[in-house]
N, C-alpha and C positions, 0 to 999 in steps of 0.2 A: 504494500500500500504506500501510495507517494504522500509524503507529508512534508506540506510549506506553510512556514513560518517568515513573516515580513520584518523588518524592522527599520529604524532609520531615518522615519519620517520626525515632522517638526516644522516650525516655522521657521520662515528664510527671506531674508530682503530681495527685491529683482535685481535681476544680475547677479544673483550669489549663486552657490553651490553647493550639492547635498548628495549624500549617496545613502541608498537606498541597499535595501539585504534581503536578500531571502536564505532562508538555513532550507536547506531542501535534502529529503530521503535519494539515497543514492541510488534508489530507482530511475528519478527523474533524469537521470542523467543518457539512462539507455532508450528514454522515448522518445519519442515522431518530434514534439516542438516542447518547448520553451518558453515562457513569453511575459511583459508584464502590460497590464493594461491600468488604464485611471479612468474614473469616474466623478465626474464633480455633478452637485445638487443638479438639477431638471436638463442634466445631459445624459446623452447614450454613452456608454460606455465605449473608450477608444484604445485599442492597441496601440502599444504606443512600440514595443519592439518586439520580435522575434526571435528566436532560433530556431532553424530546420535542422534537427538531427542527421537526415540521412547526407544532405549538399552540407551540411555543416557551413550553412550562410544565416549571418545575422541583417535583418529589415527593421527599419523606423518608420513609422509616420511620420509625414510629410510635415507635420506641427512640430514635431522636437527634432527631426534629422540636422545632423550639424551641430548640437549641441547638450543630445545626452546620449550614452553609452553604455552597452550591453555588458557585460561580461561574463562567465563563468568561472570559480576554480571549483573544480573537480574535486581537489585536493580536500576543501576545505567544506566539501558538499554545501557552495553557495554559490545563489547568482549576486548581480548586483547592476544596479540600475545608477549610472554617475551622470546626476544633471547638472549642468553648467548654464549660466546663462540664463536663470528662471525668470519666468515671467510671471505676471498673476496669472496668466488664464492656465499657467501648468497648476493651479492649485487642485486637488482632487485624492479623492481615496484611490492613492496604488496598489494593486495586486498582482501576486505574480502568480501563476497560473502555468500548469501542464499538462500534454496531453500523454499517458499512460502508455500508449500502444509500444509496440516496436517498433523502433524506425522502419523497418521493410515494411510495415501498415502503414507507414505516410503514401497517399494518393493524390498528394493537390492540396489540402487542407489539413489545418488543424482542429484538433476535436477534444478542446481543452478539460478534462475532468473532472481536474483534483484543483484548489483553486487555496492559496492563503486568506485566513481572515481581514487582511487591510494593512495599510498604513496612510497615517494624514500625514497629506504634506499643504502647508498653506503658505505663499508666498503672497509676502503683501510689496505695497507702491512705495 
């Protein structure tokens, strides 16, 4: 069973910098995707990055690309999510999120499962 755990979040002026954690079960690490998405009050919830386990390629939306950063260590069974450059409208509950399968079940899509309880991040003006 994949089990995520967030941490990290906080408040942060714009333009500053914050990194985000997830402690993740070392399952996570042999599935299909990766991923962390945020959610702020009366919006859809937006991916904000990826991992495809099998290309082993990491994707941002188009709102943060350029300025926050994915990473993995294995090692340390963590992701981690480094934003630079925040703006208010990055303010929102981040989660990071995976999808269970085996890489050879990725088909085009991810099919996120197992999901962390949150972290606030609020950046103010």
């Amino acid at each position: 069973q994949v089990r995520l755990v967030e941490s990290g979040g906080g408040s942060v002026q714009a333009g500053g910098s914050l990194t985000l954690s997830c402690r993740a079960s070392r399952y996570t690490f042999t599935g299909a995707c990766m991923a962390w998405f945020r959610q702020a009050p009366g919006k859809e919830r937006e991916e904000v990055a990826t991992l495809i386990g099998i290309t082993a390629t990491t994707t941002y939306a188009e709102s943060v690309k350029g300025r926050f950063t994915f990473s993995v260590n294995v090692y340390k069974d963590t992701l981690y999510l480094q934003m630079n450059s925040v703006k208010p409208e990055d303010t929102a509950m981040y989660y990071c999120a995976a999808d269970s399968r085996l890489m050879a079940a990725y088909g085009g899509s991810c099919r996120y499962n197992y999901w962390g309880q949150g972290t606030q991040v609020t950046v103010s003006s």
